[in-house]
ZAMITOR-717996 format. One record per residue: residue number from 1; x, y, z of N, C-alpha, C in turn. Coordinates in pm, whole numbers, plus 50000, padded with zeros to 5 digits. Each point is the difference from the previous one (the first is absolute). Example, Ala and Ser with C-alpha at 12.3 -4.5 7.8 and 13.67 -1.06 7.14 Angstrom:
2
 num   npx   npy   npz  capx  capy  capz   cpx   cpy   cpz
   1 51319 49431 50780 49911 50119 50000 50090 50120 50000
   2 49965 50105 49928 50082 50119 50006 49923 50109 50073
***
This chain:
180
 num   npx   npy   npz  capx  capy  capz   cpx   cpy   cpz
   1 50083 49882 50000 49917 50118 50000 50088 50125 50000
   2 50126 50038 50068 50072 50093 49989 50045 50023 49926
   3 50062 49870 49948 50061 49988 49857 49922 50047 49871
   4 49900 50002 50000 49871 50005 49895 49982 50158 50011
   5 49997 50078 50143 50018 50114 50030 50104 50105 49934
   6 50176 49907 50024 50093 50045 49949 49994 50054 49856
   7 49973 49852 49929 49955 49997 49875 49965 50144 49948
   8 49853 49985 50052 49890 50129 49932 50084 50118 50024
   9 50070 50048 50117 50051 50070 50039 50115 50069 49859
  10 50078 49870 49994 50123 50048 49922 49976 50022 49886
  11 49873 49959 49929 49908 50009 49874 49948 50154 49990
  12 49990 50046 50145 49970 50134 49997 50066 50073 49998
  13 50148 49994 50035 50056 50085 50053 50103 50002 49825
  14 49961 49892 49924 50071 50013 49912 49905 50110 49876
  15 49898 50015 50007 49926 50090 49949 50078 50153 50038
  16 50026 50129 49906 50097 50053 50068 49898 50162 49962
  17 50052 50143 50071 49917 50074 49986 49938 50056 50110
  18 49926 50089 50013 49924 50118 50076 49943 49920 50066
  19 49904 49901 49938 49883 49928 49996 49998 49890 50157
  20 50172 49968 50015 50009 49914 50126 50045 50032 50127
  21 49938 49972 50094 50014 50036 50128 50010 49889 50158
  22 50048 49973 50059 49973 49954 50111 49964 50053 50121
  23 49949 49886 50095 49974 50087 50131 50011 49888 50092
  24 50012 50058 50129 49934 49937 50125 49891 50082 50013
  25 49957 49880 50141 49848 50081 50048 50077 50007 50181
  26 50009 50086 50031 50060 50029 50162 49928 49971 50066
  27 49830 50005 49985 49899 49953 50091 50019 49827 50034
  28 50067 49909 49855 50000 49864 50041 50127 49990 50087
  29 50084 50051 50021 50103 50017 50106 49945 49960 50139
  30 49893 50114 50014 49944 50051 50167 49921 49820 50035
  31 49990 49938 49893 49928 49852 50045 50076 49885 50013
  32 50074 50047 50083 50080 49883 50065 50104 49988 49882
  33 50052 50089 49942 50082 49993 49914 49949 49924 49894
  34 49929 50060 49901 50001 49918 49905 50047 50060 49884
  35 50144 49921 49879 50056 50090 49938 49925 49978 49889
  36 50009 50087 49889 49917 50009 49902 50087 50114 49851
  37 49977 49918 49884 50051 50130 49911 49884 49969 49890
  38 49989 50118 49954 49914 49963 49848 50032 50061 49916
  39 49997 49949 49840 50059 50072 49909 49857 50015 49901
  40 50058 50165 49912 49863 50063 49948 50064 50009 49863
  41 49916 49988 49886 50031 50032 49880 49854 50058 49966
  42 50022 50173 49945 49970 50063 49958 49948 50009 49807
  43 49902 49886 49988 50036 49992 49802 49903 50088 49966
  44 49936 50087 50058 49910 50094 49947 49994 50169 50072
  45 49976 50069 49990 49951 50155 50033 49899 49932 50153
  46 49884 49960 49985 49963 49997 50125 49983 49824 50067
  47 50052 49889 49938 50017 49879 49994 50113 49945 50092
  48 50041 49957 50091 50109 49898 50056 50000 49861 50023
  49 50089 49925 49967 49965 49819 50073 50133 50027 50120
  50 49914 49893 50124 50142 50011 50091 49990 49858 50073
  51 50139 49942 50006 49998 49836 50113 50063 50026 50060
  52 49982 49987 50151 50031 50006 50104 50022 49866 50090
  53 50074 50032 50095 50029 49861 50070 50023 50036 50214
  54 49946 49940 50078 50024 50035 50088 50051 49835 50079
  55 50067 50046 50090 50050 49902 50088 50035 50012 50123
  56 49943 49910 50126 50023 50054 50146 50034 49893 50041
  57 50069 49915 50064 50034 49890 50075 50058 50040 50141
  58 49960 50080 50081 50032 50013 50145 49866 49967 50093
  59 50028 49986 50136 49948 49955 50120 50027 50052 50082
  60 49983 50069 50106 50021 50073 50086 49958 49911 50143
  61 50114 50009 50054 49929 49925 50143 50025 49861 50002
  62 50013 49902 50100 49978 49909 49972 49897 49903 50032
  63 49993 49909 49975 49935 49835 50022 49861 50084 49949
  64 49872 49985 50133 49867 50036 49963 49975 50083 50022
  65 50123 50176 50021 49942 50110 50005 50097 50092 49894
  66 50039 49914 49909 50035 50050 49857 49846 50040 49920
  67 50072 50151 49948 49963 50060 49915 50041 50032 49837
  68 49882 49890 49928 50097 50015 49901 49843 50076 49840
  69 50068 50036 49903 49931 49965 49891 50085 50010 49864
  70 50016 49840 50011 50096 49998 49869 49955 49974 49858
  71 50072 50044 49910 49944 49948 49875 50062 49977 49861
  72 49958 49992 49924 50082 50005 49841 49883 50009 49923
  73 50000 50123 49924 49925 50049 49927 50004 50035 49872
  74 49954 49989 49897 50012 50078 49844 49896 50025 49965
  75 50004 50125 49894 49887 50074 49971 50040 50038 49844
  76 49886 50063 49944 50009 50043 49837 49895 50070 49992
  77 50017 50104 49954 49883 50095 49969 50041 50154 49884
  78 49869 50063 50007 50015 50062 49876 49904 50170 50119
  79 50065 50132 49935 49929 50075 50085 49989 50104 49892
  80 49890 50097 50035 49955 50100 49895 50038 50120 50079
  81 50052 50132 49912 50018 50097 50083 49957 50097 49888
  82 49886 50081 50091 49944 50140 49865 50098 50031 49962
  83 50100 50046 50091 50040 50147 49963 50100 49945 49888
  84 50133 49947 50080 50127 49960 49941 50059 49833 50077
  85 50029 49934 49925 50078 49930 50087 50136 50027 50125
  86 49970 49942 50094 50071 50084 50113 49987 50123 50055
  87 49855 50047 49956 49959 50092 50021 49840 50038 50075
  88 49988 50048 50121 49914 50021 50045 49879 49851 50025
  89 49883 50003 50010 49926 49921 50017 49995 49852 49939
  90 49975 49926 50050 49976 49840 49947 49959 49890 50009
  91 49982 49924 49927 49871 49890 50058 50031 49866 49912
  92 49977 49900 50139 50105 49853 49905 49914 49891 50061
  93 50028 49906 49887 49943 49874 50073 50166 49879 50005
  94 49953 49916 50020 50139 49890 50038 49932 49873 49989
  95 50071 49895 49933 49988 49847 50030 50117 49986 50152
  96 49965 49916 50065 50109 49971 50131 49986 49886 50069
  97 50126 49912 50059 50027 49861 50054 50054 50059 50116
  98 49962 49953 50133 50067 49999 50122 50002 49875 50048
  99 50158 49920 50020 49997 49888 50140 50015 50102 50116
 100 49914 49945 50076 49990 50054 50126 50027 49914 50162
 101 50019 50084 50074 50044 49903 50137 49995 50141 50093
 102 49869 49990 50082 49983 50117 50108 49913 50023 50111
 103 50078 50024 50106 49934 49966 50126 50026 50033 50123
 104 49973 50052 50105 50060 50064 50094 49936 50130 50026
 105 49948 50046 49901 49958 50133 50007 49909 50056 50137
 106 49927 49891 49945 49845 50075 50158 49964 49860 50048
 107 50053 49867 49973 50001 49862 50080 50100 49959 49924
 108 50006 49860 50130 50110 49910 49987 49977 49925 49854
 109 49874 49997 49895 49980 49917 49914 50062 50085 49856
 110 50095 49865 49944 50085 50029 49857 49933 49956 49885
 111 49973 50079 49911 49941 49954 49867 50125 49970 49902
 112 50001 49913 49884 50078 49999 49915 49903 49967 49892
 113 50062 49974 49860 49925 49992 49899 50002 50090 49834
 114 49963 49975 49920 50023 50052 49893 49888 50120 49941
 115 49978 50092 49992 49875 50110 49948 50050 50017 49800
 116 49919 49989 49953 49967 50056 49858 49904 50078 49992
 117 50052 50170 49924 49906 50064 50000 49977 50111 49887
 118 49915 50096 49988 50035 50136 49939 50002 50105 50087
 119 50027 50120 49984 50001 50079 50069 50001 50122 49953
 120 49949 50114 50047 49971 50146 49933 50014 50099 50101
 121 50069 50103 49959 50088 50132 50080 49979 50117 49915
 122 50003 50116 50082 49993 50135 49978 50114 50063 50061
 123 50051 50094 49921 50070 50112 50070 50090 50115 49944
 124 50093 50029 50058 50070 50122 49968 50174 50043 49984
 125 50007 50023 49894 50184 49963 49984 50036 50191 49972
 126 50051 50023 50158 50061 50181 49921 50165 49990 49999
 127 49991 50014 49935 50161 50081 49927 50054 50022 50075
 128 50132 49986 50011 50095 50048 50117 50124 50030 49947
 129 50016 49973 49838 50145 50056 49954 49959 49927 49837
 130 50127 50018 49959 49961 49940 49832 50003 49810 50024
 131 50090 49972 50121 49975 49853 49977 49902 49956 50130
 132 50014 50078 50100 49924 49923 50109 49857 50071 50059
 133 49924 49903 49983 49851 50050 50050 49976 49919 50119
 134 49872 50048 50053 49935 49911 50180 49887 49981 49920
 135 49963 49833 50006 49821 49973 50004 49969 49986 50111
 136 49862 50050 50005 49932 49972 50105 49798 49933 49943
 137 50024 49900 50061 49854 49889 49975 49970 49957 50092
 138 49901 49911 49961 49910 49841 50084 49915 49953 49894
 139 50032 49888 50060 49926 49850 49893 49991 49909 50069
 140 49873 49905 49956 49935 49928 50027 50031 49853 49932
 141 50010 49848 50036 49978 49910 49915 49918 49941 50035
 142 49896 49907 49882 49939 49852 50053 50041 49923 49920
 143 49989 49917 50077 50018 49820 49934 49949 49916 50088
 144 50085 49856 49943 50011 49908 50087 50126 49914 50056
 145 49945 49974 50153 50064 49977 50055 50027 49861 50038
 146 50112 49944 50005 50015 49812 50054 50089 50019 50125
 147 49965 49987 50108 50053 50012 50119 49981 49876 50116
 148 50107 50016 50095 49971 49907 50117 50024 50060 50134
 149 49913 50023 50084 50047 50086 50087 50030 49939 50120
 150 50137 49984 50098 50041 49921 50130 49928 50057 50094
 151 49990 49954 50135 49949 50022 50145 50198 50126 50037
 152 50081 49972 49997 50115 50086 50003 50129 49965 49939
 153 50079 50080 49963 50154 49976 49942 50068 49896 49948
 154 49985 49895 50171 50094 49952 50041 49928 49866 49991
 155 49833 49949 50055 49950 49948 50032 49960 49880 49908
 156 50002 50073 49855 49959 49891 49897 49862 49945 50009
 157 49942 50051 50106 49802 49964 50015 49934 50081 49918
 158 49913 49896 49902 49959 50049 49870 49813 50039 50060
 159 50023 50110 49936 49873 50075 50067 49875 49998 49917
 160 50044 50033 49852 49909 50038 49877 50088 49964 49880
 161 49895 49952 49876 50092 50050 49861 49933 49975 49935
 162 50063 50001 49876 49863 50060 49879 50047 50075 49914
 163 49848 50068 49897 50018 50119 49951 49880 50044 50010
 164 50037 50144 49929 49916 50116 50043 50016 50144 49924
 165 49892 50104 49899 50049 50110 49993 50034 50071 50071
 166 50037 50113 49955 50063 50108 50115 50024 50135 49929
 167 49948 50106 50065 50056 50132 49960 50030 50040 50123
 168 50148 50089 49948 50119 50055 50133 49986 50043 49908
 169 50110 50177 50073 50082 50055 50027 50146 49957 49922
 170 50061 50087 49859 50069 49945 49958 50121 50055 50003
 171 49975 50170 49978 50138 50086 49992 49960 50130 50108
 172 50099 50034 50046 49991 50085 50013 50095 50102 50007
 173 50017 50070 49871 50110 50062 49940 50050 50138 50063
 174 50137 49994 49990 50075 50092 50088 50157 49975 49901
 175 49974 50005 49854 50147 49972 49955 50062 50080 49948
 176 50159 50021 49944 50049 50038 49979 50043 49926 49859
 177 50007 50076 49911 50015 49943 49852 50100 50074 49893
 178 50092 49936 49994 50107 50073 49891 49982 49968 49866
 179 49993 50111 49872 49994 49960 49907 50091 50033 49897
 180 50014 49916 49913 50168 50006 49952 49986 50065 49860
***
């Protein structure tokens, strides 16, 4: 999956021009560290496609009062912007895969499991120099979900599992984006 990430990545980055940009999102930082880059190609006036990839593998704490929410994620999507690309207002949807593993938060019980979904965001990219701008968004995904959720951490007592849709809470943007 990273690898597949890399891939798209270097496919993008080999596209050359105004048109490409990367970013983090600093808000996925504040969640238990989760690192994240996404790359944007610009092929139209108000048109972008961008894949992104996030990844968190920490735990905080140990045995059954670890706090964790880890994951490995990829995404692909396409976003419209009136004005200009990289410019001012915008609005995107996304295909997206999360393995997931998270638990600790507000009880001792850990979910893990795989989500497939789409997802759709609004927001705002201002200018901050000729290469670097701040977005600021929120987005939403649904899908579905295949999960198993433990009694705690450590315990291996199987509580629930299954599947199930789901709409969360997907971004919530705070990034910083250089464009080359």
């Amino acid at each position: 999956m990273i690898a597949t990430a890399a891939l798209m990545l270097a496919a993008i980055l080999a596209l050359a021009g105004q048109e490409l940009s990367l970013s983090t999102n600093l808000a996925d930082y504040v969640a238990l560290g989760t690192m994240n880059m996404e790359a944007t190609y610009g092929f139209a006036r108000h048109w972008s496609v961008n894949a992104g990839v996030k990844y968190n593998s920490f735990s905080f704490g140990e045995g059954e009062k670890a706090v964790q929410l880890r994951q490995r994620a990829v995404s692909a999507g396409a976003r419209f912007w009136p004005w200009h690309i990289y410019s001012g207002w915008w609005m995107g949807a996304k295909l997206q895969y999360q393995e997931f593993n998270e638990g600790g938060l507000v009880s001792p019980e850990t979910s893990e499991g795989d989500r497939y979904g789409t997802g759709l965001a609004a927001g705002y990219s201002r200018m901050l120099g000729k290469h670097f701008n701040l977005d600021l968004g929120l987005g939403l995904w649904a899908g579905y979900s295949v999960y198993t959720t433990y009694a705690c951490q450590v315990c291996g007592r199987k509580v629930d599992s299954g599947s199930r849709f789901f709409v969360l809470p997907n971004d919530v943007i705070l990034g910083i984006n250089y464009i080359f």
